[in-house]
N, C-alpha and C positions, 0 to 999 in steps of 0.2 A: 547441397541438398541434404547430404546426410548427416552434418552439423543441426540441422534444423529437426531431423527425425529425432539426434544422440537429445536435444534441450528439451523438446518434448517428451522423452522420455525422462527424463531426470524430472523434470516437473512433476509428469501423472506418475513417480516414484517417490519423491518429496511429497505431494499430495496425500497419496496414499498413506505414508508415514506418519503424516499430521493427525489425518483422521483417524488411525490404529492410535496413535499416542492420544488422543484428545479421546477417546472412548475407553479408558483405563483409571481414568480417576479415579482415586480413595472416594472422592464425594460422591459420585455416582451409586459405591455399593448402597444394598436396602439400610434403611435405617434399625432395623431391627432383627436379632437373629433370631430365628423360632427352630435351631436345631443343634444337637451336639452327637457327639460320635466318639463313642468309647469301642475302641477294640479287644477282642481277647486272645493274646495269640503269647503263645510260651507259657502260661498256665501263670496270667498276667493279665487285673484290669489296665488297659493305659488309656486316657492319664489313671493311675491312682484313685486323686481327689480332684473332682470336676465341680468346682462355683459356676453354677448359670441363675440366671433372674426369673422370679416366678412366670410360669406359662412355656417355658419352653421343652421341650421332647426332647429326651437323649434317646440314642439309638443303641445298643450295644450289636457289634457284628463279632461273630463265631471266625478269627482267623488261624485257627488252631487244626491242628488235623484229629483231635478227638475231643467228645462231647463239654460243653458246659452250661451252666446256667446260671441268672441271674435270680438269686434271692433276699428279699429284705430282712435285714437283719430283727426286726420287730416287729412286720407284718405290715408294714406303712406303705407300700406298693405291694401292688401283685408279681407272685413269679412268673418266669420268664417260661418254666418246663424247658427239657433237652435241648439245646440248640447245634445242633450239627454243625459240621464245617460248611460257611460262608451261610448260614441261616442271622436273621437280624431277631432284634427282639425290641420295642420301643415303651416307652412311657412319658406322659405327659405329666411335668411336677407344675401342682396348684396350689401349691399353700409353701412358706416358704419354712426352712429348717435344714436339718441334719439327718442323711437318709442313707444309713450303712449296709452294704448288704455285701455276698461272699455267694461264692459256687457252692451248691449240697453235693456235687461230686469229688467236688477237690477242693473240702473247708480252709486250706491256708489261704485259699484265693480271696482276696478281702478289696473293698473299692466303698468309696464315699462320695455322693453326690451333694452338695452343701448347694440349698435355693437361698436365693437373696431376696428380699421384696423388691420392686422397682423402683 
């Protein structure tokens, strides 16, 4: 009897298995990514330089323990104003190009967002 209990288990184990592995496919992600996510933590955009496709929102989040801000370097986005630690700050880019911007608290701090058309 308890051979029969041990296969039944291994089955709804295996099972289980199949169905975790079969709901992980690469194909299943969304077809389209509508977000990106720059950090600032060490008085440092990361990545750098971020290429996304027109229409999508970067987020920049504050992981630093004192203040920053996100400003365009030629006024082509709006600023971010102070963003405290673990404050986010977002922008949607619609038109595509070259869009530099640097903290006004701490001017070496420099990042570029490069849109692509689709």
């Amino acid at each position: 009897m308890k051979s029969n209990h041990f296969a039944t288990l291994l089955a709804v184990v295996a099972l289980g298995g199949a169905l975790v592995m079969g709901s992980v496919h690469a194909g299943d992600a969304p077809a389209t990514d509508t977000g990106k996510q720059v950090a600032v933590f060490n008085y440092k955009f990361d990545p750098a330089v971020l290429t996304i496709p027109v229409g999508t929102t970067v987020t920049w989040v504050n992981k630093d323990e004192v203040p920053h801000t996100v400003m365009s370097s030629d006024k082509r986005f709006t600023s971010s104003g102070a963003l405290d630690t673990g404050d986010k700050y977002s922008y949607t880019f619609t038109t595509a190009g070259s869009y530099e911007y640097f903290c006004t608290l701490h001017p070496f701090m420099k990042g570029k967002v490069v849109v692509t058309a689709n």
